[in-house]
C-alpha atoms as an extended CHARMM CRD file, in Angstrom:
* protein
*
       152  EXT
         1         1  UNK       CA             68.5530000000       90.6170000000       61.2850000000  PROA      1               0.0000000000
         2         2  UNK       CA             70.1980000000       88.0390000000       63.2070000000  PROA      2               0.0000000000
         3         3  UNK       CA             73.1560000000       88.4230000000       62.3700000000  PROA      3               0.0000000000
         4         4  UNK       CA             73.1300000000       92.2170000000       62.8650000000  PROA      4               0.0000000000
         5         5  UNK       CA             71.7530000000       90.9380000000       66.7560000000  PROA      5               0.0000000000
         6         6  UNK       CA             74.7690000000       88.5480000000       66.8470000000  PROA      6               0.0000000000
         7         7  UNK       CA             77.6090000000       91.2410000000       65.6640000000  PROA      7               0.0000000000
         8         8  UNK       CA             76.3560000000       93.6830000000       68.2790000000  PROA      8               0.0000000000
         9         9  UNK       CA             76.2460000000       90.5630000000       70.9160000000  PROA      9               0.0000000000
        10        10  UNK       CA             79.6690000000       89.9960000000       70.4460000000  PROA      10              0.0000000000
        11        11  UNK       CA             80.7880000000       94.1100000000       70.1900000000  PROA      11              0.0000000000
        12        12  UNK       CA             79.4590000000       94.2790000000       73.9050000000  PROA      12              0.0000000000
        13        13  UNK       CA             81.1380000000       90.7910000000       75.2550000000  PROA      13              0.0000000000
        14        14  UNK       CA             84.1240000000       92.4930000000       73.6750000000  PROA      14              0.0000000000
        15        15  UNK       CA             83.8900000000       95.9240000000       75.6510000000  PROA      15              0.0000000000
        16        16  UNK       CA             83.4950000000       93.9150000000       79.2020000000  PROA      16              0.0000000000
        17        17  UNK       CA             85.9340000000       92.4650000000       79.0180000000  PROA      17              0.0000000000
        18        18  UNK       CA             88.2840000000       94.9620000000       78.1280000000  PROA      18              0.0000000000
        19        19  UNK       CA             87.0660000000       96.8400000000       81.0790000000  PROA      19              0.0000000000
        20        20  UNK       CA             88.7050000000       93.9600000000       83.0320000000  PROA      20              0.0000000000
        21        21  UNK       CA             91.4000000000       92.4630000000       81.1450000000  PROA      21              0.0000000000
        22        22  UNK       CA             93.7110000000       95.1830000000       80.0200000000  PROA      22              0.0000000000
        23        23  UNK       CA             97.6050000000       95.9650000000       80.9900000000  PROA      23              0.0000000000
        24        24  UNK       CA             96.7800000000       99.2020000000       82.6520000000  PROA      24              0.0000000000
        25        25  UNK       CA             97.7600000000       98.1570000000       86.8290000000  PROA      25              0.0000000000
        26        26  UNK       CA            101.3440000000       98.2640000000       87.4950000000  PROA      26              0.0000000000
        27        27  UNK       CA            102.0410000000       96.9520000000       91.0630000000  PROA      27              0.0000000000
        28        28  UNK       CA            105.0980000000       98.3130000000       92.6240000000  PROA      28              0.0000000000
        29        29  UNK       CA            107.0060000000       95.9030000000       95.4530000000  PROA      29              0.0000000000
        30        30  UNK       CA            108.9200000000       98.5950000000       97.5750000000  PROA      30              0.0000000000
        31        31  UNK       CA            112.6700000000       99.1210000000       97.6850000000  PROA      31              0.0000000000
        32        32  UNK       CA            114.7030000000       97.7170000000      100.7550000000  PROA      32              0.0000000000
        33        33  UNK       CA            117.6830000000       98.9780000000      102.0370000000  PROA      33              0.0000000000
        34        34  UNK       CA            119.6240000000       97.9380000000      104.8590000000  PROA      34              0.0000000000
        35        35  UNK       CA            122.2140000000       96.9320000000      106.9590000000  PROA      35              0.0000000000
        36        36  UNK       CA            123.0370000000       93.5990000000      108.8150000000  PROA      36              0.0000000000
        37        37  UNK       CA            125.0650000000       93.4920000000      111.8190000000  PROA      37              0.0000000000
        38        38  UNK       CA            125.9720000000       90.9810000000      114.7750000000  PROA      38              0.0000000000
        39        39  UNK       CA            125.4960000000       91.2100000000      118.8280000000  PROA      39              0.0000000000
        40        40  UNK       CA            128.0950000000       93.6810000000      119.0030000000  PROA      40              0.0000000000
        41        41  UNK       CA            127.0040000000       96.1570000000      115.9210000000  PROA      41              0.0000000000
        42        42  UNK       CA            129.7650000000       95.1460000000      113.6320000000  PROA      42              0.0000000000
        43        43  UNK       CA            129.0180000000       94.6150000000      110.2230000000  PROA      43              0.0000000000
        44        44  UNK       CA            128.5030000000       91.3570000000      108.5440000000  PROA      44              0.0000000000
        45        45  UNK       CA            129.6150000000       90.5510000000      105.3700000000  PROA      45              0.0000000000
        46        46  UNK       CA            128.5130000000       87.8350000000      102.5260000000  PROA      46              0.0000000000
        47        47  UNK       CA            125.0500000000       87.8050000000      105.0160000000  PROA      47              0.0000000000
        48        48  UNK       CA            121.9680000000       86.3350000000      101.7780000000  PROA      48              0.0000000000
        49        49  UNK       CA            119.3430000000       88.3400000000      102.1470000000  PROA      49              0.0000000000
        50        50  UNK       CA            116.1900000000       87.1350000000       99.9320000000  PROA      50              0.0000000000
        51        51  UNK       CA            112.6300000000       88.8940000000       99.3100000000  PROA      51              0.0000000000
        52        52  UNK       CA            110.1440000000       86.6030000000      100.0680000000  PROA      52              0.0000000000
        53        53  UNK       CA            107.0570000000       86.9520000000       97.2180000000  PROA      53              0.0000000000
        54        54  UNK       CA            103.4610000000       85.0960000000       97.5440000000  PROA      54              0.0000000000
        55        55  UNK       CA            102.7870000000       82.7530000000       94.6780000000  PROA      55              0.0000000000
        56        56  UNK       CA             99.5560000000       81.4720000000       94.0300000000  PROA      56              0.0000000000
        57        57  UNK       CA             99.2600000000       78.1990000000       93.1570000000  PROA      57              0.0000000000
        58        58  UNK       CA             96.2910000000       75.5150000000       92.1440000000  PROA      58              0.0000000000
        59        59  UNK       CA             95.8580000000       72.6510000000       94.9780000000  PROA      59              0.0000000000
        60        60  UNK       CA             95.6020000000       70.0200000000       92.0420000000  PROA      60              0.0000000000
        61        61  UNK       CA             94.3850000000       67.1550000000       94.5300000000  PROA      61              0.0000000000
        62        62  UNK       CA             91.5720000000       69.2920000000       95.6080000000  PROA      62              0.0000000000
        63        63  UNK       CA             90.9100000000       72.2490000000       93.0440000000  PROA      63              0.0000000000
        64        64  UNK       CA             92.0160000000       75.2930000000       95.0400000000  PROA      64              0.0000000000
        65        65  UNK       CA             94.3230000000       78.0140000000       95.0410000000  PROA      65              0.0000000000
        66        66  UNK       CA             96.6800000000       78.6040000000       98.0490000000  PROA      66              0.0000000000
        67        67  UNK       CA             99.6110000000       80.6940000000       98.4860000000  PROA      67              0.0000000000
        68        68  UNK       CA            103.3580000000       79.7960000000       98.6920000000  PROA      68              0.0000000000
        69        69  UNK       CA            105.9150000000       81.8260000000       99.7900000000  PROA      69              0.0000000000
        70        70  UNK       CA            109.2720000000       81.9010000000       97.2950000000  PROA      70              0.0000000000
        71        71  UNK       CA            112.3410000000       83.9090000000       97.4800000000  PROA      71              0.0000000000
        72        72  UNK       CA            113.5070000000       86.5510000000       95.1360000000  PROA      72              0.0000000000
        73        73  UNK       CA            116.1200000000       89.1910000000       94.4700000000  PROA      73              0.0000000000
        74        74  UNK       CA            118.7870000000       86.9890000000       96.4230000000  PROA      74              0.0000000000
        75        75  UNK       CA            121.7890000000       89.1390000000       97.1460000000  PROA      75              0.0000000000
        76        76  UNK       CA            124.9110000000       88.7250000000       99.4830000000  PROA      76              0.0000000000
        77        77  UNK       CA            125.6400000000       91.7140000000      101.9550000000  PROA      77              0.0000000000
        78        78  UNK       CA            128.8180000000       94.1510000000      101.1610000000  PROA      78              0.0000000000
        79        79  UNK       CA            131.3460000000       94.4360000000      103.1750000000  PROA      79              0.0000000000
        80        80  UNK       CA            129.8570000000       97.2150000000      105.5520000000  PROA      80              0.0000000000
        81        81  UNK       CA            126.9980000000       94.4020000000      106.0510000000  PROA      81              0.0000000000
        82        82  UNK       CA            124.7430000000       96.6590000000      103.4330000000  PROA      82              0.0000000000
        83        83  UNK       CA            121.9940000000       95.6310000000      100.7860000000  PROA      83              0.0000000000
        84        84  UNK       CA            119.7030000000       96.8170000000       98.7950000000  PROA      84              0.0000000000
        85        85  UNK       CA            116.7080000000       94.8770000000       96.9300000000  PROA      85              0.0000000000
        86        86  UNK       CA            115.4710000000       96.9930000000       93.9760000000  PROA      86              0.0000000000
        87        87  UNK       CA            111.8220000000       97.9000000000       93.7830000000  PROA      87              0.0000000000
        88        88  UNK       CA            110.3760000000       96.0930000000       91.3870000000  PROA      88              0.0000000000
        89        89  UNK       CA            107.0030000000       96.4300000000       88.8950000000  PROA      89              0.0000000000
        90        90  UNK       CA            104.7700000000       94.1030000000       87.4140000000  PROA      90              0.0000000000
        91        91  UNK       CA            101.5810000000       94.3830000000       85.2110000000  PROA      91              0.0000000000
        92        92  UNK       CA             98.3630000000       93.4580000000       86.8720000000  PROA      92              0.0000000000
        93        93  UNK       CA             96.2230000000       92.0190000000       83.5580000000  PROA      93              0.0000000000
        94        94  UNK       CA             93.1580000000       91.0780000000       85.4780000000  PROA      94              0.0000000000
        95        95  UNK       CA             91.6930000000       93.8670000000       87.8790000000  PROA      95              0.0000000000
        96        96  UNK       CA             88.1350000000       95.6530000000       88.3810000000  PROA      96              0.0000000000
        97        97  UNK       CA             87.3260000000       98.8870000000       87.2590000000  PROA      97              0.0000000000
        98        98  UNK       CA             86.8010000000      100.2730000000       91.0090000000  PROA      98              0.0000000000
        99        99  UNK       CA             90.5750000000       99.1220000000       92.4070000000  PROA      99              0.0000000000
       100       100  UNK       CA             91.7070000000      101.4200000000       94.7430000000  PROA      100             0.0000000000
       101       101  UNK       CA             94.6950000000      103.3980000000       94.3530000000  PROA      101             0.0000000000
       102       102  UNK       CA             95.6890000000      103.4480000000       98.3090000000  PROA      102             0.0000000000
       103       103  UNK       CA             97.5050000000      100.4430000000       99.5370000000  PROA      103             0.0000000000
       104       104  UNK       CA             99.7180000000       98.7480000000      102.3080000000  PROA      104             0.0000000000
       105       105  UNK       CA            103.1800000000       98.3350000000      101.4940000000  PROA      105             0.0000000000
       106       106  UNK       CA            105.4400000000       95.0960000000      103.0880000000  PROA      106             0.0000000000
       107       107  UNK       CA            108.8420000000       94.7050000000      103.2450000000  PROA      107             0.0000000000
       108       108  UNK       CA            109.1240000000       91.1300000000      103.2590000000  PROA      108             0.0000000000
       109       109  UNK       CA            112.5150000000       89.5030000000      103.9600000000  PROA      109             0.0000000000
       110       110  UNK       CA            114.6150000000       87.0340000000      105.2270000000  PROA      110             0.0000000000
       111       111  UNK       CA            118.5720000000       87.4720000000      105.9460000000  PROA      111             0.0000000000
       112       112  UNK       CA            120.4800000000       84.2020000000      106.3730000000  PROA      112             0.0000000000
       113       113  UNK       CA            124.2190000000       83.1930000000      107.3810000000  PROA      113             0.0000000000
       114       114  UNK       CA            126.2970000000       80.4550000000      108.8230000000  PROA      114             0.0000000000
       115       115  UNK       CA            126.7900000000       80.4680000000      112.2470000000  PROA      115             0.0000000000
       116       116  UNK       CA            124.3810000000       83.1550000000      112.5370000000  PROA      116             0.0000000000
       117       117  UNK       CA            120.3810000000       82.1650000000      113.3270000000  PROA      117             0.0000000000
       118       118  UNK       CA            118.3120000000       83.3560000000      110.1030000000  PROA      118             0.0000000000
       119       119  UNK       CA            116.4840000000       86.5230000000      110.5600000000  PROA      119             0.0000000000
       120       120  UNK       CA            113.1020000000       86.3740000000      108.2320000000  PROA      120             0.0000000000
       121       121  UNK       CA            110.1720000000       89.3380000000      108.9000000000  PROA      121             0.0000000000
       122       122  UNK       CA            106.6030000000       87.9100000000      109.5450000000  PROA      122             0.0000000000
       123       123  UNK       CA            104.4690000000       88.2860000000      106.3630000000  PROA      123             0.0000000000
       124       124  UNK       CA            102.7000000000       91.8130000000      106.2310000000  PROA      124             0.0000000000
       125       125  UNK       CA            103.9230000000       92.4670000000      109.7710000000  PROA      125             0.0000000000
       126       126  UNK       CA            103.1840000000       95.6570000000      111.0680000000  PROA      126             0.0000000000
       127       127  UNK       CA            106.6800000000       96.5750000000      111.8360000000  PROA      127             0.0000000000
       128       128  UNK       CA            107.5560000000       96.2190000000      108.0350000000  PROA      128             0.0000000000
       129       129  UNK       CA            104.9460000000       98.1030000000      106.8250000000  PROA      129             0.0000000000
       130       130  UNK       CA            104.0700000000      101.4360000000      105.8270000000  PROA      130             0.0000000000
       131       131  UNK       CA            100.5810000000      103.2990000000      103.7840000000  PROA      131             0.0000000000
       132       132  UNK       CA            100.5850000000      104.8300000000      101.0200000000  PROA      132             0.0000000000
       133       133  UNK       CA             97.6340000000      106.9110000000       99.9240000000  PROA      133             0.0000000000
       134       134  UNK       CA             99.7680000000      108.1240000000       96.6110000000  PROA      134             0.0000000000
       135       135  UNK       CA             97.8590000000      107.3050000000       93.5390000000  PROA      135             0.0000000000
       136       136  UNK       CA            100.8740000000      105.3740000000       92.7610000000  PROA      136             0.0000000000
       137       137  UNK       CA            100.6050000000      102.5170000000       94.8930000000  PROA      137             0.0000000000
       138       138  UNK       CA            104.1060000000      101.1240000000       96.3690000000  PROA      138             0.0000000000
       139       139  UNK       CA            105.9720000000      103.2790000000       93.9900000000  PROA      139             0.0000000000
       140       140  UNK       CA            108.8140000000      105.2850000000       95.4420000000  PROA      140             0.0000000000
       141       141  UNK       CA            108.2620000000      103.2730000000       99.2670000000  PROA      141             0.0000000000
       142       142  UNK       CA            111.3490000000      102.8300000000      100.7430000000  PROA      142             0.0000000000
       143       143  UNK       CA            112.5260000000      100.9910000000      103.6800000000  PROA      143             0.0000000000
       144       144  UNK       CA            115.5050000000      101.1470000000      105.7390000000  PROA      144             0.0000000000
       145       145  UNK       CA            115.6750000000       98.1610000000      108.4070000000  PROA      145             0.0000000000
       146       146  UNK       CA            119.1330000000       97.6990000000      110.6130000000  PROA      146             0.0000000000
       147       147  UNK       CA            119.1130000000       93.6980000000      111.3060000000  PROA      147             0.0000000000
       148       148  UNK       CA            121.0280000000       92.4000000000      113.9170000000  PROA      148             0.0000000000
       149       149  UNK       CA            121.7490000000       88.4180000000      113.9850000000  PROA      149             0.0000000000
       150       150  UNK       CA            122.5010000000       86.7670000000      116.5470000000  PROA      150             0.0000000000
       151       151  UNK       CA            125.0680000000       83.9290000000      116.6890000000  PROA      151             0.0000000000
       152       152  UNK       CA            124.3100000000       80.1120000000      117.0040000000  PROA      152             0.0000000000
């Protein structure tokens, strides 16, 4: 009889935690496109332009996690000063039955060249932002910024 007690024990530890570890979440980062120009609207060419991306990382000193900012998706601007950085997906393993489908999208950024001061959006700002009440999350988001750097 026990070990009937223990087989159905383990059949229900089983079943919780598929309900939370599963690869059923795919988070979408939006796709950017843009153009970079100077003072005088011309076009800048060969401008980086790099997606800045949270990463969370363990405080090993102390035992907690805090975020760091890296960049990702570096590209160089064409010659009409455009760029585009893809949308991307990636599988969210660990989530709660009760997520929400409705989220805030960011377009988070930073364009860079010499002799030019570097241009980088404030994380989440509310100028590079947009809902989306889809049941999709950041899928098909879009944004279309015009930069302007200024010179050193």
């Amino acid at each position: 009889m026990r070990k009937a007690g223990n087989i159905i024990l383990i059949c229900v530890l089983i079943f919780l935690v598929g309900l939370f570890v599963h690869p059923k979440k795919v988070i979408y980062i939006p796709k950017i496109m843009g153009k970079v120009v100077d003072q005088n609207g011309n076009p800048i060419q060969n401008a980086t332009v790099a997606r800045i991306e949270k990463n969370e990382i363990k405080n090993k000193e102390f035992g907690y996690y805090q975020d760091e900012e890296f960049k990702s998706q570096i590209i160089k601007t064409d010659i009409n000063g455009n760029f585009v950085l893809t949308e991307k997906s990636e599988i969210n393993w660990l989530h709660t039955p009760i997520d929400l489908p409705f989220v805030w999208c960011y377009a988070n950024f930073e364009v860079s060249k010499e002799g030019y001061e570097t241009y980088k959006t404030g994380y989440n700002a509310e100028k590079n932002s947009k809902f989306n009440e889809n049941l999709n999350g950041c899928k098909d988001i879009e944004f279309n910024p015009r930069i302007e750097l200024k010179k050193l």
